[in-house]
N, C-alpha and C positions, 0 to 999 in steps of 0.2 A: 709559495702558498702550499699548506702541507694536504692530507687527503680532508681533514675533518674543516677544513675553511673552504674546499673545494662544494661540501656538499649541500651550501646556504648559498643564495642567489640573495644579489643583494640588486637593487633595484637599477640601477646602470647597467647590471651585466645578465639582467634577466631579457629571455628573448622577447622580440618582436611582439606584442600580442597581434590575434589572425584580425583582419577588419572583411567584417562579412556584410552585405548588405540584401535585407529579405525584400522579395518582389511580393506586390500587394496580392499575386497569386499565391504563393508559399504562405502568406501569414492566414491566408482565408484558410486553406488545408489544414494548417497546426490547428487553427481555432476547432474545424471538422471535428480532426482526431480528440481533440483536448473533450469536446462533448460529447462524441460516441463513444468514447474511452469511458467517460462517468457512469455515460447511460449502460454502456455494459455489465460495471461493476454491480450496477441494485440487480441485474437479471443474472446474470452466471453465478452458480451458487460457488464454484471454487475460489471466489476472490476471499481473502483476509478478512477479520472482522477492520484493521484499521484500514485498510482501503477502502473496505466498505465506507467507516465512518469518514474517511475524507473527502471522498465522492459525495455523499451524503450532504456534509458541511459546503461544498462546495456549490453545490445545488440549490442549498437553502441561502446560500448569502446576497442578499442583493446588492452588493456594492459594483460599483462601475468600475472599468480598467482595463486594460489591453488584454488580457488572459478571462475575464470572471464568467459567470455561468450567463447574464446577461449581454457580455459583448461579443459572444460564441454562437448566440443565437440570434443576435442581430445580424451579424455578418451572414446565416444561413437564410436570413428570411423568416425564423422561426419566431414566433411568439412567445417570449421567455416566460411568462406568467401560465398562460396554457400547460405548455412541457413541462414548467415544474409540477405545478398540481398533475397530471398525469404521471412523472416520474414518483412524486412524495405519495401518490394513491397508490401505485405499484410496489411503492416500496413498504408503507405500512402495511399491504396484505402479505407480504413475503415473509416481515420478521424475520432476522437473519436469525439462521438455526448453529449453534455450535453442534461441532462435528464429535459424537458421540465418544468420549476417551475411554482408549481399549483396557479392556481389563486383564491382567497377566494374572493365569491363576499357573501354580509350578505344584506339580504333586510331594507329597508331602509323605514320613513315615507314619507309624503308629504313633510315635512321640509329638507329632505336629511340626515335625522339623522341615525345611521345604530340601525336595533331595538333588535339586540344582545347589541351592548354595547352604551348604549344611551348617548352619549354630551350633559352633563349637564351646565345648562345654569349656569353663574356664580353670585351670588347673588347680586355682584355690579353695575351689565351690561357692566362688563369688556369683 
C-alpha cells in the first residue's frame, strides 16, 4: 500500500468509534449551558450579528427535541413561553447595532494623490 492509499480510511480499517454514555446529570447541564449560552448572546453586545440571529431563531422555534429552546427549559423548571416573551422583549429593545466601520482617511498631496500609496502616472498618459 503506497503513501496516497495510506491516507483514505476505508471503513474496516477505520478506528474504533468512542461509546460515550451521558448521565441524566450531564444532559440537564448541556441543556443549562445550551440556554444561558442563547440568553447571553441577545445581552452581550460583542456577539456576531449571526450568532445573534441563531440564538434568536433558536429562541423563537417552538418545536420539541432533545436540544430545542423548549426542552432546555423544561428540564430547568422554567416556563418556556414566559422566558421567551421576556428574552424576544429584551431583544426587540436592544436591536442589534452594527459596529461602526472605520474610516481610513491617508493624507494626500496638492494633486489629490494619497501619499501612502501614491497613483502612479502611467507612462503613456493613459
Amino acid at each position: 500500500m503506497n503513501v496516497a492509499q495510506k491516507q483514505f480510511w476505508t471503513l474496516d480499517a477505520a478506528p474504533p468509534a468512542i461509546e460515550f454514555e451521558w448521565t441524566r446529570k450531564e444532559i440537564r447541564e448541556l441543556r443549562f449551558m445550551v440556554l444561558a449560552d442563547a440568553a447571553r448572546s441577545l445581552v452581550d453586545q460583542r456577539v456576531s450579528r449571526q450568532e445573534y440571529a441563531e440564538d434568536l431563531a433558536w429562541i423563537e422555534n417552538d418545536a420539541w427535541g432533545p436540544f430545542t429552546f423548549r426542552a432546555c427549559c423544561a428540564e430547568q423548571g422554567v416556563d418556556a413561553d414566559e422566558l421567551r416573551e421576556q428574552l424576544l422583549d429584551y431583544a426587540g429593545r436592544r436591536r442589534f447595532r452594527a459596529k461602526p466601520t472605520p474610516r481610513m482617511r491617508f493624507p494626500r498631496n496638492p494633486q489629490g494623490q494619497s501619499l501612502l500609496f501614491p497613483v502612479l502616472n502611467h507612462p503613456h498618459g493613459v
